[in-house]
C-alpha positions, -999 to +999 in steps of 0.1 A: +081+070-082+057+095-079+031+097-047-010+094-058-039+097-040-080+092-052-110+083-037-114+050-012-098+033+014-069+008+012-062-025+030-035-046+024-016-077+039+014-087+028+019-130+023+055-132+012+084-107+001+087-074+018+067-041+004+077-004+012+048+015+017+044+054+021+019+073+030+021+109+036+055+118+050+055+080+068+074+051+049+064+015+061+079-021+052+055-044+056+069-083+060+051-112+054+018-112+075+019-074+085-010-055+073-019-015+070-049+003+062-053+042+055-072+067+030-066+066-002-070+107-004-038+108+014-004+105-013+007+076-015+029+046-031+039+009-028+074-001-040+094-031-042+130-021-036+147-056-031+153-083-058+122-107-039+086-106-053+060-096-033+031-111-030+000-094-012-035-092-009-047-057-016-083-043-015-092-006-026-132+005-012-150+030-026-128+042-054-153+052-072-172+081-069-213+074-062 
């Protein structure tokens, strides 16, 4: 439940179910082919609230720190 933020960016794309997204004080549901990108520093957290699994294609840059 709790919002987390780190290093990176964050792209995802959603193939099938739908996925509630926040970031910051915005809340997203993504569908299947919508997409979203943002920076990891900002809080953030994916959540499935319905009873349909999500599938997605998530990719996390620069996590780590150099």
């Amino acid at each position: 439940d709790a919002l987390v933020r780190h290093n990176g960016r964050e792209f995802g794309t959603v193939l099938s179910g739908r996925l509630h997204v926040t970031v910051g004080f915005d809340d997203h549901v993504l569908g299947p082919g919508d997409s979203i990108f943002f920076e990891s520093t900002t809080p953030h957290r994916l959540h499935n609230d319905g009873d349909e699994t999500v599938t997605a294609i998530w990719i996390v840059l620069g996590r780590q720190s150099s």
